[in-house]
C-alpha positions in Angstrom: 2.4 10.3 1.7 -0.3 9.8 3.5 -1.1 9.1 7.4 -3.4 6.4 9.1 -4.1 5.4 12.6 -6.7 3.4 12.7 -6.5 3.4 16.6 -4.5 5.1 19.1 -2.3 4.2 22.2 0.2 1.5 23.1 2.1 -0.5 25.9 6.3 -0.5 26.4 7.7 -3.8 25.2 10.8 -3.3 24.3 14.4 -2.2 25.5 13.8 1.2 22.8 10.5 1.8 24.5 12.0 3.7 27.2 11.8 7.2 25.9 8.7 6.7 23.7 7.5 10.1 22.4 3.9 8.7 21.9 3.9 8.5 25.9 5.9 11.5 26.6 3.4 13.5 23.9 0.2 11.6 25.8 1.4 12.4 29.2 1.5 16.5 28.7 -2.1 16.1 27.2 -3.0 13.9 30.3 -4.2 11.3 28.1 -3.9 7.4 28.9 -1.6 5.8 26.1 -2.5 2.1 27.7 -5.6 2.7 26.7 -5.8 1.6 22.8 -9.3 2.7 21.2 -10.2 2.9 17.6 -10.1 6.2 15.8 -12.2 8.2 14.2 -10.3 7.5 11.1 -10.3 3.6 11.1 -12.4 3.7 7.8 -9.7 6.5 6.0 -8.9 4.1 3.4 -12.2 3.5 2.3 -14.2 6.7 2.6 -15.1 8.5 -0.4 -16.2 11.8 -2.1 -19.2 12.7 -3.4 -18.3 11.9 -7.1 -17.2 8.2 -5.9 -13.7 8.9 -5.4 -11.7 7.7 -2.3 -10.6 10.7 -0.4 -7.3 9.5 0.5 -5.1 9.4 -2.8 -2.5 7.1 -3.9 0.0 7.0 -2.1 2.6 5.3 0.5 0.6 4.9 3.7 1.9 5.2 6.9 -0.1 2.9 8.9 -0.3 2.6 12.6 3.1 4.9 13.5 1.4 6.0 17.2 1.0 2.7 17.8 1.5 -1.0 17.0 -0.1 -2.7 13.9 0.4 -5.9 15.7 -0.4 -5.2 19.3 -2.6 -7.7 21.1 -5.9 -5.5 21.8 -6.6 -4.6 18.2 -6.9 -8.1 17.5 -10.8 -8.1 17.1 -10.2 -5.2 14.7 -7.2 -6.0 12.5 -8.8 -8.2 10.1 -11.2 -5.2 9.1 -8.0 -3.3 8.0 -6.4 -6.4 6.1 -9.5 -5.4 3.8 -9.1 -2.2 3.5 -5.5 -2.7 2.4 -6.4 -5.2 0.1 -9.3 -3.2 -1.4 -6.9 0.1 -2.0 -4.0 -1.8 -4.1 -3.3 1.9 -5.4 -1.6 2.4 -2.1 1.1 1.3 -0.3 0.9 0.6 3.3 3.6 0.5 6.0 4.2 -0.1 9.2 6.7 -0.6 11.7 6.4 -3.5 14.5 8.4 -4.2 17.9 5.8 -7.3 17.9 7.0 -9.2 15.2 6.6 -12.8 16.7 2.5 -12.1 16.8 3.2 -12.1 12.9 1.4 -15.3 11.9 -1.5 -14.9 14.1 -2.7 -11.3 12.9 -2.3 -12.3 8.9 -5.5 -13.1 6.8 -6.9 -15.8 5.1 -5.3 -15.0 1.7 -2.1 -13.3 2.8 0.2 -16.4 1.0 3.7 -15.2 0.3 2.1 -11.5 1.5 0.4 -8.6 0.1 2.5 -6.7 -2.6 1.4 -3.9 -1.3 2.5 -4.2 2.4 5.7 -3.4 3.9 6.8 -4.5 6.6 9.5 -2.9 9.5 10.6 -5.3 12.3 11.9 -2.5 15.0 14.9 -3.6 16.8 17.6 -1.8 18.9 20.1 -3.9 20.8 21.7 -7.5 20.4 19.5 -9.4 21.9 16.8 -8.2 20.1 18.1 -8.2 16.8 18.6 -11.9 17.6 15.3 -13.1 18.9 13.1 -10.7 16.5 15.4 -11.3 13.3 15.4 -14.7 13.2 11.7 -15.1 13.5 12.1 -11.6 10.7 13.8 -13.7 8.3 11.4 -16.7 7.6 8.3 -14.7 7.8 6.0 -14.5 4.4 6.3 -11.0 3.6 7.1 -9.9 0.0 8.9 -6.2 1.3 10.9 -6.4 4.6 12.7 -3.4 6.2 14.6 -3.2 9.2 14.5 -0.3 11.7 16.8 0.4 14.7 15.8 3.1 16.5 16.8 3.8 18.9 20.4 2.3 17.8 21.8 1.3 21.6 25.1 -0.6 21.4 27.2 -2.3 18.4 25.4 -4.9 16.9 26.0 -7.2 14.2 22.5 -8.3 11.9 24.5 -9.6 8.9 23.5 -12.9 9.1 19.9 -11.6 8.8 20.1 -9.5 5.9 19.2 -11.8 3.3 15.7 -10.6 2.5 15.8 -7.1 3.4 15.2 -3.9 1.1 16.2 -1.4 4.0 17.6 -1.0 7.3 17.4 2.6 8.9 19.5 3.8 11.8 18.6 6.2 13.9 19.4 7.3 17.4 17.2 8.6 20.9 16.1 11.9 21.1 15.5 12.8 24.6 17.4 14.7 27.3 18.1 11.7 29.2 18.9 9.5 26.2 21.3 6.9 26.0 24.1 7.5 23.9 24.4 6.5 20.2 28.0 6.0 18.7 28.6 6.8 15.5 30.9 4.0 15.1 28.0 1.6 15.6 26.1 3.4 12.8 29.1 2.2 10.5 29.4 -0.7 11.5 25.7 -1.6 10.2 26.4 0.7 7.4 29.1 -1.7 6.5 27.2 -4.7 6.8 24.4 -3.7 4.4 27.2 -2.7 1.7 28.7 -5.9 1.7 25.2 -7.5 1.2 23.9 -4.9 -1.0 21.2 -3.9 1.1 20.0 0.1 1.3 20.8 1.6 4.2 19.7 5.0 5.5 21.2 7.1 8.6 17.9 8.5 10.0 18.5 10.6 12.8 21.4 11.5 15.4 20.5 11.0 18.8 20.5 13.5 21.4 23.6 12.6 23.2 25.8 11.3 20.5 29.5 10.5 20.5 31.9 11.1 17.6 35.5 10.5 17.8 35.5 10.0 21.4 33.9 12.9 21.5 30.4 13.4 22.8 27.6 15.8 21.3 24.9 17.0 22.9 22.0 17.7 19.7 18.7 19.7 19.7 15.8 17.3 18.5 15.5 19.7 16.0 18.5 19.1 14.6 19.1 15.3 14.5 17.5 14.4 11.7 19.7 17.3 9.4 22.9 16.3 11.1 22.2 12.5 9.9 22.0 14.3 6.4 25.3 15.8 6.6 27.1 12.6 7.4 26.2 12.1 4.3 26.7 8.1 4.6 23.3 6.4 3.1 23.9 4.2 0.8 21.5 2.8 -2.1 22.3 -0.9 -3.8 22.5 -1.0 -7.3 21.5 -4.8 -6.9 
């Protein structure tokens, strides 16, 4: 597994942006996360050793996870990273977006039916998202589509939208003022991957989650190992 963030920062657009740990983090280091500028590692792909070999490995790539692939000001800069992805077919790269309606403007030239080695994650959390980002979700060109809500924020229903998916992961909002996530709601998506045969994954807890009627409050430390011993992922044999 590798890491790469070709630039840095990002702007709130969504209902789940609210607790954003990229703009808590920035904030204590007094650093402007509005303010998206390339990185020193926009090249990581591509940079080699001495003896010819690209330093990065083979891998799954995680591209663009403290900020948006998609986001508007790294428009000029995007297509640059198209061919890097399409240069290192060794790898696998991706990335999540709460910008998936900007989809068929940042693409290249060649992308077709999509890049076999691109996945993609359209980020949702609530209802109302789920509906306006999924139904774009579900026509888009893409040849590996996941689905990520995080942070999971009320009972929502995506069925209908499961058609081309390989994954949805649920997770819920780790911070001390963050809203609940019911465990109930995690089933009911649970429920409506089985019946469409469509690998689901229980990432985290969230801080203040409620079980039984009963609310938890959760270290961030723990959420992601109390996910684990719910013990409810479930992997299609389809």
């Amino acid at each position: 597994m590798a890491m790469w963030n070709p630039w840095r920062g990002c702007k709130k657009c969504s209902d789940g942006c609210l607790h954003c740990y990229i703009h808590k983090g920035d904030l204590k280091r007094n650093i402007n996360t509005n303010e998206i500028i390339k990185t020193k590692d926009f090249n990581k792909p591509i940079e080699k050793l001495k003896n010819g070999k690209y330093k990065m490995k083979s891998s799954l790539v995680y591209l663009c996870f403290s900020t948006d692939f998609l986001i508007e000001e790294a428009d000029e800069w995007r297509l640059d990273c198209w061919k890097m992805i399409r240069e290192r077919l060794d790898c696998t790269f991706l990335f999540l977006t709460k910008r998936i309606d900007r989809f068929m403007n940042c693409i290249p030239e060649d992308w077709g039916d999509g890049y076999d080695n691109v996945v993609v994650c359209c980020t949702i959390e609530n209802q109302k998202n789920a509906d306006f980002k999924l139904s774009i979700f579900k026509d888009l060109p893409i040849k590996h589509k996941c689905i990520t809500i995080q942070p999971l924020l009320e009972n929502i229903d995506i069925e209908k939208y499961l058609e081309t998916i390989e994954l949805v992961v649920v997770g819920g909002e780790a911070d001390i003022n963050a809203r609940p996530l019911e465990f109930d709601w995690v089933l009911n998506i649970r429920n409506q991957c089985i019946r469409k045969h469509i690998n689901f994954e229980f990432r985290q807890c969230g801080t203040n989650f409620i079980k039984d009627g009963k609310q938890y409050k959760l270290q961030t430390k723990d959420l992601i190992k109390q996910a684990k011993l719910a013990n409810i992922d479930y992997k299609s044999d389809h």
